[in-house]
C-alpha positions as CSV (number, residue, x, y, z in Angstrom):
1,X,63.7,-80.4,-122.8
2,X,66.2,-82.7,-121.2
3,X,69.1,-84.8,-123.0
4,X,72.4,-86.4,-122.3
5,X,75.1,-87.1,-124.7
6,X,76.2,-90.1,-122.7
7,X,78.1,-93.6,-122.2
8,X,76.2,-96.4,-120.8
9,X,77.6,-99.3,-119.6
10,X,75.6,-102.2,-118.6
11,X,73.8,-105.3,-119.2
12,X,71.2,-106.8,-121.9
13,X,67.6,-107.7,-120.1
14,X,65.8,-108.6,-122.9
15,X,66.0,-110.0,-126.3
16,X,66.4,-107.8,-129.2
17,X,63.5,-107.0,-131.6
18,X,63.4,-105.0,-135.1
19,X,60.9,-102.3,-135.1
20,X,60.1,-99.6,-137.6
21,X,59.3,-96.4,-136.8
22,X,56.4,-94.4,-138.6
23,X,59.0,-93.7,-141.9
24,X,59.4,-97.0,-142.0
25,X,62.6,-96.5,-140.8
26,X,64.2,-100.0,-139.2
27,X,65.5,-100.1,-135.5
28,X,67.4,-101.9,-133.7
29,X,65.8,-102.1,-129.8
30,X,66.7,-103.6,-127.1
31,X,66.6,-103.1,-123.1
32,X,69.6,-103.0,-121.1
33,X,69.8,-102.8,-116.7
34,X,72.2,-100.6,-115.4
35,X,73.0,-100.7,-111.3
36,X,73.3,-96.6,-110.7
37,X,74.2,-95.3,-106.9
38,X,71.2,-95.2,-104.4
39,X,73.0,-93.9,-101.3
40,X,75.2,-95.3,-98.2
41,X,77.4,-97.7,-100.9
42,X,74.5,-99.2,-102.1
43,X,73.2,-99.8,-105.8
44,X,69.8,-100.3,-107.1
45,X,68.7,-101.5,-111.1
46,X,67.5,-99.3,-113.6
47,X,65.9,-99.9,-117.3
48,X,67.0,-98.3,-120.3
49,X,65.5,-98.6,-123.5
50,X,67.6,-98.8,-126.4
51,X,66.8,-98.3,-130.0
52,X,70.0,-98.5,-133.2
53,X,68.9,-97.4,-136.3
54,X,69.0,-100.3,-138.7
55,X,69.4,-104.2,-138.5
56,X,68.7,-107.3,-139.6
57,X,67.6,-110.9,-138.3
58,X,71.4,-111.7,-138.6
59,X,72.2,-108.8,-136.3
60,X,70.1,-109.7,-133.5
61,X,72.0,-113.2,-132.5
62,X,74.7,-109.9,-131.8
63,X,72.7,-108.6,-128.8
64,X,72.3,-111.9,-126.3
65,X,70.6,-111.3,-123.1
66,X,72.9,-111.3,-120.3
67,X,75.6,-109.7,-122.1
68,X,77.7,-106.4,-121.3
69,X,77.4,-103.7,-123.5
70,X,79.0,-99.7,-123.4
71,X,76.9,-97.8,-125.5
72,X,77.0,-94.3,-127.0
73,X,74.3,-92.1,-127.7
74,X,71.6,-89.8,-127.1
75,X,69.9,-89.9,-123.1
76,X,66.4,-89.1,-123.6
77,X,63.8,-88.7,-120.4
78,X,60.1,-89.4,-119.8
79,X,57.8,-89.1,-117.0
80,X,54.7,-90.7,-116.5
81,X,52.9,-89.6,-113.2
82,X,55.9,-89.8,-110.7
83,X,58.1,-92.2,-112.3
84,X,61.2,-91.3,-114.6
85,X,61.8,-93.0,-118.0
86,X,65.0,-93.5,-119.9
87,X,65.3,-94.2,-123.8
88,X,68.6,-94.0,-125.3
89,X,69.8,-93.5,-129.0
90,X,72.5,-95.6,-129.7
91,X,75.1,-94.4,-132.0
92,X,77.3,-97.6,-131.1
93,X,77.1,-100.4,-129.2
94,X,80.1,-102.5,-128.2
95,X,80.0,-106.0,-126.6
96,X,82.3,-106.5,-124.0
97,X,83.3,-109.7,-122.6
98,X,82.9,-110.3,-118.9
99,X,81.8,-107.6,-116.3
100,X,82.4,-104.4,-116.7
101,X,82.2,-101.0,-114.2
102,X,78.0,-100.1,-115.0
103,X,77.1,-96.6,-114.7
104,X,76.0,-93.8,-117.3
105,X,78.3,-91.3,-117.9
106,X,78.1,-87.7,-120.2
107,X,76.8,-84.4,-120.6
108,X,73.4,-83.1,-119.8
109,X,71.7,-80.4,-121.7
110,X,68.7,-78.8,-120.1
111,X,66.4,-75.9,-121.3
112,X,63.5,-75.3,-118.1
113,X,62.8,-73.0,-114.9
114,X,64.4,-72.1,-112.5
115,X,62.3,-73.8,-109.6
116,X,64.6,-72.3,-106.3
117,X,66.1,-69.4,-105.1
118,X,70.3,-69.7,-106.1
119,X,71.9,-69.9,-103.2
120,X,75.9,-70.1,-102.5
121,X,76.6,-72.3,-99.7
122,X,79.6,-73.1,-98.4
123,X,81.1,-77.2,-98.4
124,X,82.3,-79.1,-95.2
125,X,86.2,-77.9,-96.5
126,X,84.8,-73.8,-96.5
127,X,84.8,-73.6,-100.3
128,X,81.9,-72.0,-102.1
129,X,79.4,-73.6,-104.3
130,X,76.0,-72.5,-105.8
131,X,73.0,-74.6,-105.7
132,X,69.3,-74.7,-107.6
133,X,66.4,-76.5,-108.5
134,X,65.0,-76.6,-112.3
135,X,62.7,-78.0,-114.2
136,X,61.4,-79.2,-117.6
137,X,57.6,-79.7,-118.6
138,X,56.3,-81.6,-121.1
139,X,52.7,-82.8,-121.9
140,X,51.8,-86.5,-121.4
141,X,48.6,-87.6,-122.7
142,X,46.2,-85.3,-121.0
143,X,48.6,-84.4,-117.6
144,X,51.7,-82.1,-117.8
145,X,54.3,-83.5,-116.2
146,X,57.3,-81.6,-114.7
147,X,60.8,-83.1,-114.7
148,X,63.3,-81.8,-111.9
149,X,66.7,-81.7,-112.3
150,X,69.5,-80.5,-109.3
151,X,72.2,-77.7,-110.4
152,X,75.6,-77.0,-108.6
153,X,78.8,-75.6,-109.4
154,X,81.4,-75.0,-107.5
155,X,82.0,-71.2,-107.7
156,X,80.9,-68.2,-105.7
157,X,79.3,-66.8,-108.5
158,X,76.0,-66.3,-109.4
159,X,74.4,-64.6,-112.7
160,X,71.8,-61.8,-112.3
161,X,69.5,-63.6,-114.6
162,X,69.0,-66.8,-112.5
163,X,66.5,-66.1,-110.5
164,X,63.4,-68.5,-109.5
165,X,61.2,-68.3,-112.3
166,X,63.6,-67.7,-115.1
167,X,64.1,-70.0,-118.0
168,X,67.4,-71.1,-118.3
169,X,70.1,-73.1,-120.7
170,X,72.0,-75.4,-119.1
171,X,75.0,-77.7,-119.9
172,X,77.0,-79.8,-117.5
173,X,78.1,-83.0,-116.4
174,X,75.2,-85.6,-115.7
175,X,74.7,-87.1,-112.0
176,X,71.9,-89.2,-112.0
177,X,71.2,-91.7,-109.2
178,X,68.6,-93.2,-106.5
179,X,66.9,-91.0,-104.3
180,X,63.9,-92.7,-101.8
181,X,64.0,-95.3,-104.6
182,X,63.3,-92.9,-107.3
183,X,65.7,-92.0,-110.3
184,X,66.8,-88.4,-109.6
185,X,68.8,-85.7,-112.1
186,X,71.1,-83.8,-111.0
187,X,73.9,-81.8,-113.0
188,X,77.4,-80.3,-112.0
189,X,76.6,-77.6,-114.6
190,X,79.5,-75.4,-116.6
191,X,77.4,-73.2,-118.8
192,X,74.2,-71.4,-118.0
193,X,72.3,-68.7,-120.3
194,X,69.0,-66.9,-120.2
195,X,66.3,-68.8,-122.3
196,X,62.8,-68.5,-122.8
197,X,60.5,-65.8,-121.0
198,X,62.0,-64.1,-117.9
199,X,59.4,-64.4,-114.9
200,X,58.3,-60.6,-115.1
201,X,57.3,-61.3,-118.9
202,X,55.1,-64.5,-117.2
203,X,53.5,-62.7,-114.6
């Protein structure tokens, strides 16, 4: 399981609808494009799918297309074959008038395997950091899907307990960006804990 607690800043691509979910419960969606790094200074557009709980007819002339909004809310992530998805909870959303800065900004929280060895390298300036791979699976439809996500923190120090194989808890800052025109996760993580089967358990 992935999820951010994040800000989103960006811009309204299609009209808002009201939808109820299986309780019957009213929402609020809406999708908004954000332009997120994709290497060498340049930008590329993403879609995120945004959903308020509750709203009205009235409440929709609030949400034109075209104009800036900074959200708050819950990130969520899903992959179909070898593209990412984003859908965001929206505990508030704020117009803004003009342009703003876009980008999406917050906390990650991840709960997968470790899918690389740890290793400590050392940056261009000789300072130490440690660097992994995870990931998170999930079933969709009839194919399992596995969600990668990049780990580093600046510190020459590594727990015993990651290890390639391990389930791990993680919690960090969120980096996500373009990579070979994909969406890719990455997280400059500050907590890490032992979750979930060790790989000796597995085997």
């Amino acid at each position: 399981m992935i999820k951010g607690n994040v800000t989103l800043c960006g811009k309204i691509s299609h009209a808002a609808t009201l939808r109820p979910n299986k309780k019957g419960e009213v929402y609020t969606n809406f999708t908004v494009k954000v332009s997120l790094p994709s290497g060498a200074g340049s930008t590329k557009d993403c879609y995120v799918f945004v959903r308020k709980k509750g709203g009205t007819a009235n409440i929709l002339d609030q949400y034109p297309v075209n104009t800036f909004v900074e959200i708050t809310g819950i990130l969520t992530f899903r992959k179909s074959r070898e593209e990412l998805y984003m859908n965001l909870t929206a505990e508030s959303v704020t117009c803004c008038e003009g342009e703003i800065q876009q980008g999406i900004n917050g906390d990650i929280e991840f709960y997968g395997t470790v899918g690389t060895i740890p290793e400590i390298k050392d940056d261009k300036h000789g300072k130490k950091y440690l660097f992994f791979s995870g990931f998170s699976s999930e079933q969709s439809g009839e194919e399992r899907v596995f969600t990668w996500v990049r780990f580093v923190r600046f510190s020459g120090e590594k727990e015993k307990f990651l290890e390639k194989g391990n389930g791990v808890h993680l919690v960090g800052a969120l980096d996500i960006l373009f990579y070979n025109g994909r969406l890719s996760l990455g997280c400059r993580f500050k907590e890490v804990f032992p979750w979930g089967k060790k790989k000796e358990e597995s085997e």
